[in-house]
C-alpha positions as a Markdown table, in Angstrom:
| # | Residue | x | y | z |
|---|---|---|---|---|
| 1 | Unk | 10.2 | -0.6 | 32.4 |
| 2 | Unk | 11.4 | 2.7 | 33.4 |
| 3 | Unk | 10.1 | 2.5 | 36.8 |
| 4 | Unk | 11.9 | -0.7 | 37.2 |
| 5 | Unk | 14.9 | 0.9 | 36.1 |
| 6 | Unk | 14.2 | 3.9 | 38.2 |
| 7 | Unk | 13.5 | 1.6 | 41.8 |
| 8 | Unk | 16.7 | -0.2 | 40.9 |
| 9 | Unk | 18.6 | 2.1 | 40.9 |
| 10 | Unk | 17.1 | 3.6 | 44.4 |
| 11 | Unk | 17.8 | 0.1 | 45.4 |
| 12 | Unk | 21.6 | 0.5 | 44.7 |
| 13 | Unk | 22.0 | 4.1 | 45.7 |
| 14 | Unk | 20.6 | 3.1 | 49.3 |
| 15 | Unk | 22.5 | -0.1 | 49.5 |
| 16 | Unk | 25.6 | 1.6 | 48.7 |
| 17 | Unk | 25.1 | 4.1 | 51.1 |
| 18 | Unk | 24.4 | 2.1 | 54.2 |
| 19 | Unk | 27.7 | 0.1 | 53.3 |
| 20 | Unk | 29.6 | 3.3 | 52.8 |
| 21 | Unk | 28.2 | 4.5 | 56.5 |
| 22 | Unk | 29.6 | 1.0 | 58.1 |
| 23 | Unk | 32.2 | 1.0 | 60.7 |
| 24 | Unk | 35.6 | -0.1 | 59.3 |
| 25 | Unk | 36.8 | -3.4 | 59.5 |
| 26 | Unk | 39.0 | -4.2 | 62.9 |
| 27 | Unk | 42.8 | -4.2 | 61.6 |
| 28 | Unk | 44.3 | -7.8 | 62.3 |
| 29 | Unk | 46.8 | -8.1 | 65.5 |
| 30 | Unk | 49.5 | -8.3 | 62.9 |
| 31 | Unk | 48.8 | -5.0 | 61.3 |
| 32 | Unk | 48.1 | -2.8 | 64.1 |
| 33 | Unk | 49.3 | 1.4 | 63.6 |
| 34 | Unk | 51.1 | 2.4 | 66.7 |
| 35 | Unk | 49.6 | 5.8 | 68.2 |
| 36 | Unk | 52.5 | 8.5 | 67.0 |
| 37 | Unk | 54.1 | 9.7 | 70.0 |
| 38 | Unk | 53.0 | 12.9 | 71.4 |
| 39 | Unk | 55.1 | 16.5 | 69.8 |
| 40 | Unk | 57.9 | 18.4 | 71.6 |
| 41 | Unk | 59.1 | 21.6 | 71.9 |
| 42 | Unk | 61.9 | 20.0 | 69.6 |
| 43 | Unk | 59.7 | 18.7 | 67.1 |
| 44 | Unk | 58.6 | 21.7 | 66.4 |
| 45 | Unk | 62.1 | 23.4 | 66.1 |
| 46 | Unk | 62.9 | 20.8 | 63.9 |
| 47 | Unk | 60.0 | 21.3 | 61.7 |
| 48 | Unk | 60.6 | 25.0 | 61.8 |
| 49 | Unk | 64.2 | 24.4 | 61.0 |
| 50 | Unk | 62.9 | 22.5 | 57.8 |
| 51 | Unk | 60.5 | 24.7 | 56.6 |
| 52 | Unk | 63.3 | 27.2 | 56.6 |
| 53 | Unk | 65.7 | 25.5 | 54.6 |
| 54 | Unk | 63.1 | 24.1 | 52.0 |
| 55 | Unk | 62.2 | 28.1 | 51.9 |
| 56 | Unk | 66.0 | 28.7 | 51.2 |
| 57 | Unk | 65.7 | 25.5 | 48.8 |
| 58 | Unk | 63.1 | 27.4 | 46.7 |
| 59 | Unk | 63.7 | 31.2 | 46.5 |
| 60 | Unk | 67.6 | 30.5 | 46.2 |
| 61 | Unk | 67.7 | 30.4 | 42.4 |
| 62 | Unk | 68.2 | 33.9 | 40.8 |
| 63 | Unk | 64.5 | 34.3 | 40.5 |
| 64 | Unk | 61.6 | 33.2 | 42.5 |
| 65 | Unk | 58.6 | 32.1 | 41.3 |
| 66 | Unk | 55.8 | 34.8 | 41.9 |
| 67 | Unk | 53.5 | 31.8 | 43.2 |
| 68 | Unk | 56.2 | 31.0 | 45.8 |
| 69 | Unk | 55.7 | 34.1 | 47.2 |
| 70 | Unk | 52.7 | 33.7 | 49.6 |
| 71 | Unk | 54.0 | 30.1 | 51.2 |
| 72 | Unk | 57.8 | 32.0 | 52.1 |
| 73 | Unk | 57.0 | 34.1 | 55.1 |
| 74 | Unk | 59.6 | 37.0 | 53.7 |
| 75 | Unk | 60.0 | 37.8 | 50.0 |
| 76 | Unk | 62.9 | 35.8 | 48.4 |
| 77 | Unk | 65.7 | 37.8 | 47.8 |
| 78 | Unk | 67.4 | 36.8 | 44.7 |
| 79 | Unk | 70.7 | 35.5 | 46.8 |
| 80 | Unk | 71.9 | 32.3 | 46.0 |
C-alpha cells in the first residue's frame, strides 16, 4: 500500500514537472503584445523627473520615515 502511494505520487511529481517545463501556448492573432518601443534619452529624463517628485512626495511631511531613507538618494530634509 505504501509503495503504491509512494510511486503515485513519483508519477504526479514527474508529470507535473514535464508540463510545467512545456513551451507556452502561442497567443491568438487577436491577443498579440506589441514589442514596447525602444527608450530615449527622454524617457529616461522623464523617469528621473518622477522619481524625483515621488522622493519630494515622501520625505515632504514634517518627518520622514527612517526606512525611506535608503531609497531617497539625499536625506529628507524636513521641508514641506
Amino acid at each position: 500500500m505504501a509503495k503504491s502511494l509512494v510511486l503515485t505520487i513519483c508519477l504526479l511529481l514527474a508529470g507535473v514537472t514535464a508540463w510545467a517545463q512545456s513551451p507556452p501556448a502561442e497567443t491568438p492573432a487577436n491577443h498579440q503584445t506589441a514589442a514596447a518601443p525602444p527608450s530615449t534619452k527622454d524617457d529616461a529624463a522623464a523617469m528621473r523627473q518622477e522619481i524625483e517628485q515621488l522622493k519630494q512626495t515622501l520625505c515632504g511631511s514634517d518627518e520622514c520615515h527612517p526606512m525611506m531613507l535608503p531609497v531617497a538618494a539625499k536625506p529628507c530634509t524636513g521641508g514641506g
